[in-house]
C-alpha positions as CSV (number, residue, x, y, z in Angstrom):
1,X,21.5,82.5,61.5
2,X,21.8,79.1,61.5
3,X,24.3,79.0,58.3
4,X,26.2,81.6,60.5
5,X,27.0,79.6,63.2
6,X,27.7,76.4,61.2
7,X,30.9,78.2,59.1
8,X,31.3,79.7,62.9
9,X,31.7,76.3,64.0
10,X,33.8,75.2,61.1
11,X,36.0,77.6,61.4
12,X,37.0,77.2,65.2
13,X,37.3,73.2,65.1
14,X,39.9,74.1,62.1
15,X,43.6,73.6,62.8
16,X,45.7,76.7,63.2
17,X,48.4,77.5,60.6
18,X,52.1,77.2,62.4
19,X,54.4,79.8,61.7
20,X,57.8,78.4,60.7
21,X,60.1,78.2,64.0
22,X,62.9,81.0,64.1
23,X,66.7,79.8,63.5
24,X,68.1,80.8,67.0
25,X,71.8,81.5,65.0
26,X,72.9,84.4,64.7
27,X,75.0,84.6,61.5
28,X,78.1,87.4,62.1
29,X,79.1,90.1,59.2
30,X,82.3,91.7,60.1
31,X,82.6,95.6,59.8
32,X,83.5,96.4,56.6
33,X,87.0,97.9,56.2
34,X,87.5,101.1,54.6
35,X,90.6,102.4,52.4
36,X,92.8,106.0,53.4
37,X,93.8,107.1,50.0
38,X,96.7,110.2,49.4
39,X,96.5,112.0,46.5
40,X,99.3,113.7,44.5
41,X,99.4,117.5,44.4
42,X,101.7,120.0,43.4
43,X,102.7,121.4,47.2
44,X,103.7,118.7,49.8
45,X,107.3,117.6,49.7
46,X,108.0,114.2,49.7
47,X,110.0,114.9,52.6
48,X,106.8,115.7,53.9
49,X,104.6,113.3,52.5
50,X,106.6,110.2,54.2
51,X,107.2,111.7,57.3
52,X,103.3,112.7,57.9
53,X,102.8,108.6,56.5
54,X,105.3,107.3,59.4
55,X,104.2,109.7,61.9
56,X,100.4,109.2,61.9
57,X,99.8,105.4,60.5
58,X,100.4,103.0,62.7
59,X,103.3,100.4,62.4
60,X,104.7,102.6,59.2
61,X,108.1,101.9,58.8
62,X,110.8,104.8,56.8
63,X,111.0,102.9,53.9
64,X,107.2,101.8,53.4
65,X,106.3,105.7,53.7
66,X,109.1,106.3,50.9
67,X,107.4,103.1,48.9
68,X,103.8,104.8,49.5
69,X,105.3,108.4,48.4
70,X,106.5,107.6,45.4
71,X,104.0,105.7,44.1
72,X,101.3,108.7,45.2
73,X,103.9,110.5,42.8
74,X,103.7,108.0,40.4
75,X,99.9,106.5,39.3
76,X,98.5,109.7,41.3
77,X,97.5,107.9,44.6
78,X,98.1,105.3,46.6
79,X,96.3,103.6,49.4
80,X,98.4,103.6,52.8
81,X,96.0,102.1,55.0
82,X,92.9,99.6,55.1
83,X,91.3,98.9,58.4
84,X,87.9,99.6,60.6
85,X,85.9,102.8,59.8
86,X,86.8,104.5,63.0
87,X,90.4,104.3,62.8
88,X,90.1,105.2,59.5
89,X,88.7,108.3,60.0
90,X,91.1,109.0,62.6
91,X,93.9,108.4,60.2
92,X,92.5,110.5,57.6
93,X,91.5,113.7,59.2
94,X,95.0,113.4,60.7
95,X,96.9,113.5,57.4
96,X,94.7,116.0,56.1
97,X,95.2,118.4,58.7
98,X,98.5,117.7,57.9
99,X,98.1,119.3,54.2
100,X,98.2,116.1,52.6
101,X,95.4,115.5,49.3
102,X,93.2,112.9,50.6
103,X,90.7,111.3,48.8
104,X,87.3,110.5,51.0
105,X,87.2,107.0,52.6
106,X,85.8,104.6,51.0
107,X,84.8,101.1,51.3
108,X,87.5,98.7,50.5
């Protein structure tokens, strides 16, 4: 018993281990942004194509929405918006309700 108490005794006079102190800052990540991509298809009219771009993204000018179409023509797709995931969704569901070939948002 006596062995006991002496390690007992050890132990309690022994200095406690410090945890390292916590950084109090607080280091920001932005929101990632996320990419609406139109796809080409063999139905929607450019016509139709440009005026769903200028009609449901924001700040879309005639002739950026004629830049956009042509090019979805051209390589197959083109991107025609990058911002925050809400928005983007937004954006998207709208031109696909529209008919347009969208390709799921993705991370940009």
């Amino acid at each position: 018993m006596s062995v006991f108490f002496a390690i007992a005794s050890q132990a309690s006079t022994a200095s406690p281990t410090l945890a390292p102190e916590k950084s109090r800052q607080t280091t920001r990540q932005p929101y990632p942004n996320y990419k609406i991509i139109v796809l080409n298809d063999d139905f929607n009219t450019f016509q139709h194509v440009a005026e769903c771009l200028v009609q449901y993204i924001p700040h879309m000018s005639s002739d950026r929405a004629w830049e956009l179409t042509n090019q979805i023509h051209h390589e197959g797709q083109a991107t025609v918006w990058v911002g925050p995931l809400e928005q983007a969704e937004l954006y998207h569901s709208q031109l696909s309700r529209a008919g347009l070939t969208m390709a799921p948002l993705e991370k940009a």
